[in-house]
C-alpha positions as semicolon CSV with decimal commas, in nm:
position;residue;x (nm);y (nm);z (nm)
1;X;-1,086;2,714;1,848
2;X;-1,017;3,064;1,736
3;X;-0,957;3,356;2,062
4;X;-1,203;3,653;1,956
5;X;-0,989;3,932;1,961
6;X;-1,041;4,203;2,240
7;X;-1,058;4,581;2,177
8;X;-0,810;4,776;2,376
9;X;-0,918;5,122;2,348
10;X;-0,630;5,372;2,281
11;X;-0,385;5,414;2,608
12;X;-0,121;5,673;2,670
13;X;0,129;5,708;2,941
14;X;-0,107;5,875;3,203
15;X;-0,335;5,577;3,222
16;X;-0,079;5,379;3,369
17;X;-0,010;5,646;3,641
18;X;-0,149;5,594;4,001
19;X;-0,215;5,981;4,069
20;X;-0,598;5,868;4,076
21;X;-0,527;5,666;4,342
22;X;-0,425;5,949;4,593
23;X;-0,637;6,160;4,783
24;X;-0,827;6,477;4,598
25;X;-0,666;6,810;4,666
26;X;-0,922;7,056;4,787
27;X;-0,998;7,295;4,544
28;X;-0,862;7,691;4,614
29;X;-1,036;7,837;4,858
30;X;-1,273;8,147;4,772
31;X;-1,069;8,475;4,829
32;X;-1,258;8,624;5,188
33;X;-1,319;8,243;5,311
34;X;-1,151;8,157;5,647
35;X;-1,098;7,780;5,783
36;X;-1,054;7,647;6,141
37;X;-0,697;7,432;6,196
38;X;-0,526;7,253;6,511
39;X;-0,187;7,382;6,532
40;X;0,087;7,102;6,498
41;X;0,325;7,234;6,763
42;X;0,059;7,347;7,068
43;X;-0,226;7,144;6,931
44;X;-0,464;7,498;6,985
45;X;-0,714;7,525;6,706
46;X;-0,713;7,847;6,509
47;X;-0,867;8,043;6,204
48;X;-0,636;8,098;5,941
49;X;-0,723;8,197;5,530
50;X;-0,452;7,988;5,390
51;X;-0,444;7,641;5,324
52;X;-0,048;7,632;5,380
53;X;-0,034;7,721;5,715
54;X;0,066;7,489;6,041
55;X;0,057;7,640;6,329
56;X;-0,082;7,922;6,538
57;X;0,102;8,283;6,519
58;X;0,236;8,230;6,853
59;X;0,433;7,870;6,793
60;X;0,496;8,050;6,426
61;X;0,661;8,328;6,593
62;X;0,885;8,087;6,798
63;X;0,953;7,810;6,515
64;X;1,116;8,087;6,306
65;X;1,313;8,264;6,602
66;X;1,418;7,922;6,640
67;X;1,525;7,852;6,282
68;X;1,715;8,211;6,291
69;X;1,925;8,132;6,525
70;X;2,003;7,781;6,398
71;X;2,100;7,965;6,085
72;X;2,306;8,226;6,262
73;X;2,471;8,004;6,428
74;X;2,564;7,805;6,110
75;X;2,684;8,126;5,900
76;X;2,921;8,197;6,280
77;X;3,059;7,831;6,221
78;X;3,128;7,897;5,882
79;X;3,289;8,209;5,919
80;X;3,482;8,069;6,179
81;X;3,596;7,786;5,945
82;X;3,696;8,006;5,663
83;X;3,857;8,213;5,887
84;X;4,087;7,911;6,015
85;X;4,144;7,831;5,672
86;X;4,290;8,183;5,587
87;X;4,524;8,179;5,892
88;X;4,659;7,844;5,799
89;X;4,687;7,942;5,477
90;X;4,928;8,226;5,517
């Protein structure tokens, strides 16, 4: 018994890739179009033009006073290191 042959058609890398497999990206939304989200901190829905945002403008306002001061607080600690460092130093 001769095996027929089988036809592969031409393959390149990208048809071994599973990107098909996740979920479609919405396309961008038109440039006056608003959409309605649930914030992820308070759970309050709101209306919002970008696709990026999170949360409502009050938990925003919040999340980032609270991500200041973790950052201020990081830049005093390092300071406060360095500064250590110098005195030892000399």
């Amino acid at each position: 018994m001769v095996a027929e042959s089988l036809e592969v058609p031409f393959m390149n890398h990208c048809d071994f890739h599973y990107s098909h497999l996740l979920p479609k990206k919405p396309g961008i939304l038109p440039l006056e179009e608003t959409m309605t989200k649930k914030c992820r901190r308070c759970g309050a829905e709101f209306v919002t033009r970008s696709r990026i945002r999170k949360r409502c403008d009050a938990c925003q306002a919040v999340v980032s006073a609270e991500k200041q001061k973790k950052a201020n607080e990081r830049l005093k600690a390092r300071r406060a290191a360095r500064r250590m460092c110098m005195l030892k130093a000399s």
